[in-house]
Each structure stands twice: as structure tokens, then as C-alpha cells.
C-alpha positions in Angstrom: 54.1 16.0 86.0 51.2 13.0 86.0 51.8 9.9 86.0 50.5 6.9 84.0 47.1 7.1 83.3 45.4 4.2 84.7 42.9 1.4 84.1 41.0 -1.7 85.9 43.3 -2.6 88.9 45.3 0.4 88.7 48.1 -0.7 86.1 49.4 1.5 83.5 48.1 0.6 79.8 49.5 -1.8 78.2 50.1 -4.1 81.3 47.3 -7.2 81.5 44.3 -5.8 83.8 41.8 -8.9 83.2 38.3 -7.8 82.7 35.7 -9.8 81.2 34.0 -8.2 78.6 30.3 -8.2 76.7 29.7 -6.3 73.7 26.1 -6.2 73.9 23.3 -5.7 71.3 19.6 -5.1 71.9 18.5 -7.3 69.0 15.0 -7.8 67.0 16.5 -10.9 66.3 20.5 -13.3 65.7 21.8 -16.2 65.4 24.6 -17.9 65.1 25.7 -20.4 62.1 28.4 -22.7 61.7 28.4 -24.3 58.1 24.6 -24.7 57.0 23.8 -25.4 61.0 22.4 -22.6 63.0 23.6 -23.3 66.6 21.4 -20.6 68.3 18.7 -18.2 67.6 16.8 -15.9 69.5 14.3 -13.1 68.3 14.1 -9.7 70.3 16.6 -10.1 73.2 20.4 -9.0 73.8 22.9 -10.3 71.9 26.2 -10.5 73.9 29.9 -11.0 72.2 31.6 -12.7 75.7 35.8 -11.5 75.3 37.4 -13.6 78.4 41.0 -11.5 79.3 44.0 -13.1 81.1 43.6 -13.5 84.7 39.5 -13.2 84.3 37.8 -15.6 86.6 34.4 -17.0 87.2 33.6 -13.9 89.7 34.3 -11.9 87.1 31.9 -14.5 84.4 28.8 -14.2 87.4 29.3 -10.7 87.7 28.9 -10.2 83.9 25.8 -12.3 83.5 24.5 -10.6 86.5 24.4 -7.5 84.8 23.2 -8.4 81.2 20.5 -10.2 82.6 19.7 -6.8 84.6 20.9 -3.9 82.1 18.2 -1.7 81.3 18.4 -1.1 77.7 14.6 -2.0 76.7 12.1 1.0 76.6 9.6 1.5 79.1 5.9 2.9 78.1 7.7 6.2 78.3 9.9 5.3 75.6 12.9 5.5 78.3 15.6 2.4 78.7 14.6 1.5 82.0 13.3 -2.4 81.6 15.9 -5.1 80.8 16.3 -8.5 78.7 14.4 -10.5 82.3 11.7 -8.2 82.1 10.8 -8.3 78.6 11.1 -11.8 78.4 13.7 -12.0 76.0 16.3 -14.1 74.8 19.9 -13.5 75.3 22.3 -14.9 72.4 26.1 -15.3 74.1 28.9 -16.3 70.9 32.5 -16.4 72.3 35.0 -13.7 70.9 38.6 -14.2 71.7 39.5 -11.0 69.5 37.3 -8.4 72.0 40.6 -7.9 74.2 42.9 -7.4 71.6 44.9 -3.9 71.8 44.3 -2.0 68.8 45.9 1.7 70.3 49.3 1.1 68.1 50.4 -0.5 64.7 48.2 -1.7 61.8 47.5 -5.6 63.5 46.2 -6.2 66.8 47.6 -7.7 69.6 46.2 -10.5 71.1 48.1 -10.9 74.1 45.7 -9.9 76.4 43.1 -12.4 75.2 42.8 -16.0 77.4 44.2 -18.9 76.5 42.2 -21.1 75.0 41.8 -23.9 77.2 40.7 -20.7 79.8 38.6 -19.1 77.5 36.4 -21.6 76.6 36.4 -23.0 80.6 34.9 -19.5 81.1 32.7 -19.1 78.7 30.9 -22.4 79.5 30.7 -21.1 83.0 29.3 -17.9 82.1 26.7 -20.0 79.5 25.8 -21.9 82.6 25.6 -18.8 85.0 23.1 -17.3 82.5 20.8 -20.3 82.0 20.6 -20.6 86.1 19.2 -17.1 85.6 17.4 -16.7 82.6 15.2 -19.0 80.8 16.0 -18.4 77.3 19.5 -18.5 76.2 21.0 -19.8 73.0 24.8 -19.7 72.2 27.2 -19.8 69.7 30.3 -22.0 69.9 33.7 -21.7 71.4 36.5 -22.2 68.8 34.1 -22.4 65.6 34.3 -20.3 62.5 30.7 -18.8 63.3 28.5 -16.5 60.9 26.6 -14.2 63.2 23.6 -12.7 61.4 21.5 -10.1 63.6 18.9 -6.8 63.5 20.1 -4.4 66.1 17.2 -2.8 67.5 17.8 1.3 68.1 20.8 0.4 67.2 21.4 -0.3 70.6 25.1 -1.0 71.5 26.8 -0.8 74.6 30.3 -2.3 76.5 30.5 -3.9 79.7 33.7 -4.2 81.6 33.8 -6.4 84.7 36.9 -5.8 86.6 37.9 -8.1 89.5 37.6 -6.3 93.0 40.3 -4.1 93.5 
């Protein structure tokens, strides 16, 4: 008979595996408003919904940038996605998103156990907005904590996950 199925760091679901996580969206253009203030705007570029778990770190924030600033998801003159947000120059919109870890597999309300504290959240999410601007010369964000409207164009639509585990 199996076993548990598995996830990041080999525990059984349910149990906290930190990964950090970035929605990502290939965008024409988003921003981010708080009140009548937008806070950050970009036009074609990725934007990135940044969910920090429990037990994430800022390997796991580097690791994350690393690859959104590298993802291929812009087409090539072959119409293939094989050129990324560095090479077309464009900008890369980060807004915080505590709810991304939640585990929806069971009831009618998530849980959000699995999301970071607060205080740890936002720590990391500065780290990764600082990470990404040592990379990238164009990046706006939205901000930690805030009630935020989030207006964008996806561009395809173009959406994808990415799951940074820590090293096993």
C-alpha cells in the first residue's frame, strides 16, 4: 500500500513545507492603488503576487527573484516564450499576498496557517523588493499590509506559479 504522497521537503500534505511563492502575470500593464494613491505602475512587464510561507527564508526570497527576473515567458521573433522580463526591458510589479499559501483542499474557508507571520512576511518581502531592484532596473511594488486595488491587462493571458523550495 503507498504511503503519503509528498511535497517540498518531503512532508506529507498538510504539514508546513515553506516555499516561497510568485503568482506571476505577463502584463501589458498594472498597478497597484491604495485609496486614490497609486503606489506602483509598470506597463508591459511581469506582474508577481509574492506569498511568503512559514519557515521561508531569504535563500528562498533570492532564489525567487532569480528566476522571475530570468523566466522566459516573452515571445521571441518566432512567437515562442523563450526571452524574459531582463531581456525585454520590462518592468516587474511585486504586491505582497499573505492569502497565496492558504490551504484551500478541504472545508468552505481557507486556512491560513501556513502563511508567515507578519512581522516575517513583510521582513521578506522587503528583502525580496530589494533583491529584485539589485537585479533589475525597473521595479515598482505594492505595499505590505495595505488594502491594495490591483488593476492589470494580462498579456496571452500569461499565468504561471513559481514554488521555491529550500534545499532539501
Amino acid at each position: 500500500m503507498a504511503g503519503p504522497r509528498r511535497r517540498f521537503g518531503g512532508q506529507a500534505p498538510g504539514a508546513c513545507a515553506a516555499s516561497m511563492i510568485g503568482l506571476l502575470q505577463r502584463v501589458s500593464r498594472a498597478k497597484v492603488e491604495i485609496g486614490t494613491d497609486t503606489v506602483g505602475a509598470i506597463g508591459r512587464g511581469l506582474m508577481v503576487l509574492v506569498g511568503v510561507e512559514r519557515g521561508d527564508t531569504e535563500r528562498e526570497g533570492d532564489r525567487l527573484i532569480e528566476r522571475l527576473v530570468g523566466y522566459r515567458v516573452f515571445s521571441d521573433a518566432d512567437r515562442k516564450m523563450n526571452l524574459s522580463v531582463a531581456d525585454v526591458g520590462g518592468g516587474l510589479l511585486l504586491v505582497p499576498q499573505f492569502t497565496l499559501p492558504a490551504d484551500t483542499r478541504k472545508g468552505a474557508r481557507p486556512s491560513l496557517s501556513n502563511a508567515a507571520p507578519p512581522e516575517l512576511g513583510k521582513r521578506l518581502f522587503d528583502h525580496v523588493v530589494d533583491r529584485a531592484r539589485s537585479l533589475h532596473p525597473l521595479v515598482e511594488t505594492g505595499r505590505f499590509g495595505a488594502r491594495m486595488q490591483v488593476t492589470l491587462t494580462n498579456d496571452g493571458p500569461v499565468t504561471f506559479t513559481l514554488r521555491v523550495a529550500p534545499p532539501a
